[in-house]
C-alpha positions in Angstrom: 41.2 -1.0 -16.8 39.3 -2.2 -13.8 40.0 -5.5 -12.1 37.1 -7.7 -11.4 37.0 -9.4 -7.8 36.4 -12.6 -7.4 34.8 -14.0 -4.0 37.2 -16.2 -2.4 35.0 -17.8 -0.4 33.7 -19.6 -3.1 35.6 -23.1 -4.0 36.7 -23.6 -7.2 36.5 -27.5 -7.9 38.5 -29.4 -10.4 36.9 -30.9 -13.2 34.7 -34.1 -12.1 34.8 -37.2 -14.6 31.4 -37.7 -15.7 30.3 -41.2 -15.0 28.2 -42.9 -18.1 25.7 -44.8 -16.5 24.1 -47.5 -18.9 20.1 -46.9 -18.8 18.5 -50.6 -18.1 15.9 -50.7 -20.7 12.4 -49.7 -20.1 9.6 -52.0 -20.7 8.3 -52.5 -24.1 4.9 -50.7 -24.8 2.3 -51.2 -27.2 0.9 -49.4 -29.0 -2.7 -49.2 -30.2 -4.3 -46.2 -33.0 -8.0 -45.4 -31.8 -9.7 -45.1 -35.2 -12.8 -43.4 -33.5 -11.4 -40.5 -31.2 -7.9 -38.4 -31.5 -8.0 -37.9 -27.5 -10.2 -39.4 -24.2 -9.9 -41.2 -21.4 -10.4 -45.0 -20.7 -11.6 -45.9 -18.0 -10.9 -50.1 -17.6 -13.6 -52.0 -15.9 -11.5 -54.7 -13.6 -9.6 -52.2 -11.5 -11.1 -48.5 -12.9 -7.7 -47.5 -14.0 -7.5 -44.6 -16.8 -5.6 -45.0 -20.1 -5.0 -41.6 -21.8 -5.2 -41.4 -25.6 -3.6 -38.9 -27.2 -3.1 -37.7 -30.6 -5.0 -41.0 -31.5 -2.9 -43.1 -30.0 -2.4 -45.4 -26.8 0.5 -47.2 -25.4 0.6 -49.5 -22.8 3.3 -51.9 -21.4 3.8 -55.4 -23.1 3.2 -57.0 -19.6 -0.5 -55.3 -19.0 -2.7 -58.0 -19.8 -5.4 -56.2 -18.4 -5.4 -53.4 -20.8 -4.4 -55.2 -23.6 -7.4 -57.5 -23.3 -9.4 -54.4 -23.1 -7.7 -52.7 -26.0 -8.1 -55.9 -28.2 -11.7 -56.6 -27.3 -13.0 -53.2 -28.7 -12.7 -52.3 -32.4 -11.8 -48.8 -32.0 -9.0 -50.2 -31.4 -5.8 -50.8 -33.8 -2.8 -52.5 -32.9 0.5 -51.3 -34.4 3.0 -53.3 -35.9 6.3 -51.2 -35.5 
């Protein structure tokens, strides 16, 4: 049987202890169901930023008035209770 050679240049390492690291929660999105398209673009008039929809939906964070406003002003536009 042949023996298999191991580099020994390369440092074996002890087993680490994982550190858990508690995930600070993200912000809380929105989301809206656009009853006329399944995917597009928005564009939003104040500050021309783009809001993908996808698969017929469209999330936004809870603290962008500026899209919400938008969102809510148009009627192809459903809010979703979750």
């Amino acid at each position: 049987m042949a023996k298999t050679d191991v580099p020994t240049n390369v440092p074996q390492t002890a087993a680490e202890p994982v550190l858990q690291t508690l995930a600070a929660p993200g912000p809380t999105l929105m989301k809206f169901r656009d009853k006329v398209f399944t995917s597009r673009l928005l564009i939003l008039p104040e500050t021309e930023r783009s809001l993908p929809v996808a698969k017929a939906m469209v999330e936004v964070p809870s603290a962008d008035s500026e899209a919400i406003r938008f969102l809510k002003a148009h009627d192809d536009f459903e809010l979703l209770k979750e």
